[in-house]
N, C-alpha and C positions, 0 to 999 in steps of 0.2 A: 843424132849427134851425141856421142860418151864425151863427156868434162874428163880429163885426164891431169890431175894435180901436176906443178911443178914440185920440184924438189923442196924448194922456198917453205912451199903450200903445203908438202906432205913434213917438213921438220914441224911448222905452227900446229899442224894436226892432233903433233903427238904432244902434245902439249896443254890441249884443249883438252873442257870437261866433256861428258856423253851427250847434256845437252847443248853445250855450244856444236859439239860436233854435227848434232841431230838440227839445231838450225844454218849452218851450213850448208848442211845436204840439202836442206829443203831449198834454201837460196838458191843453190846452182842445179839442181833439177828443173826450178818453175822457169828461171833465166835462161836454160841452155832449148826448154822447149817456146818461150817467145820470144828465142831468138829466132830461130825456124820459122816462127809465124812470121815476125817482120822481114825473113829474107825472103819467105814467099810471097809475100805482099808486095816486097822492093822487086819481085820479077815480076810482074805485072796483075797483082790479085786485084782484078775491075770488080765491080758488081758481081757480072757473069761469074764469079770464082768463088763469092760470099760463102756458098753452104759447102765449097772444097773445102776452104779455112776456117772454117769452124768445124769441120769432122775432124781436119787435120789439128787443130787447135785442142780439140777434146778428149781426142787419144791421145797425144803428148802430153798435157794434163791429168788423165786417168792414167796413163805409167808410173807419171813422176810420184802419185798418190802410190799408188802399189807399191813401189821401189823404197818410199819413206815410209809405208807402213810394214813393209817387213824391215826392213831396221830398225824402228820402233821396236816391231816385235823379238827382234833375236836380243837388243837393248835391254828388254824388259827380263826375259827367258835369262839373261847372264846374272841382271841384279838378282832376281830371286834365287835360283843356284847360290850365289855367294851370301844371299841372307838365308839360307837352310846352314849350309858349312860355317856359318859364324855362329846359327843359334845351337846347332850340336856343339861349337866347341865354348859355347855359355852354358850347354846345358852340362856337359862333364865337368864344366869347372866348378859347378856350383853341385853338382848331388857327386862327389868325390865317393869310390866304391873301396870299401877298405877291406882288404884281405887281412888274414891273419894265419900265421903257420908255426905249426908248435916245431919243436925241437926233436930232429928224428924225422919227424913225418914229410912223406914225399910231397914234394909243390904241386903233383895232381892231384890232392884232394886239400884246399882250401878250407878252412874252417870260416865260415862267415857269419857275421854277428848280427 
């Protein structure tokens, strides 16, 4: 079963921080696989059916973990990118590289101090 957002659901989305969004996901992942278990149990999961729904229970549960741990991970991969591109532009700001060109002399060769 894919959770497929309403529109409602996808405006609040954008809205939300990375981890509200990341505990959302995680909500309707674990919710959308037991609900599968309870429907298969509402179709008649007796005794006899026990170790079906728990194999089926376990790999719905092991998806929903892989599916939330690679979005953890692309999560993680985007913050760091933008903390590299923020500390480059702390680091130009603070060590400023000062050129200096006399009068006449062409701007290829830079006198530097």
């Amino acid at each position: 079963m894919v959770f497929v957002p309403s529109e409602t659901q996808s405006e609040e989305r954008r809205n939300m921080s990375a981890v509200q969004l990341l505990r959302v996901s995680v909500h309707e992942r674990i919710s959308a696989a037991a609900e599968d278990f309870l429907l298969q149990v509402a179709k008649g999961g007796g005794k006899d059916q026990v170790p079906e729904l728990r194999a089926m229970l376990t790999e719905r549960l092991a998806a929903a973990g892989e599916q939330i741990l690679a979005g953890l991970e692309d999560r993680v991969g985007r913050s760091e990118r933008e903390i590299c591109r923020q500390r480059r532009l702390l680091d130009a700001a603070m060590q400023p590289v000062v050129r200096l060109h006399r009068a006449g002399q062409s701007r290829e060769e830079p006198l530097t101090c």
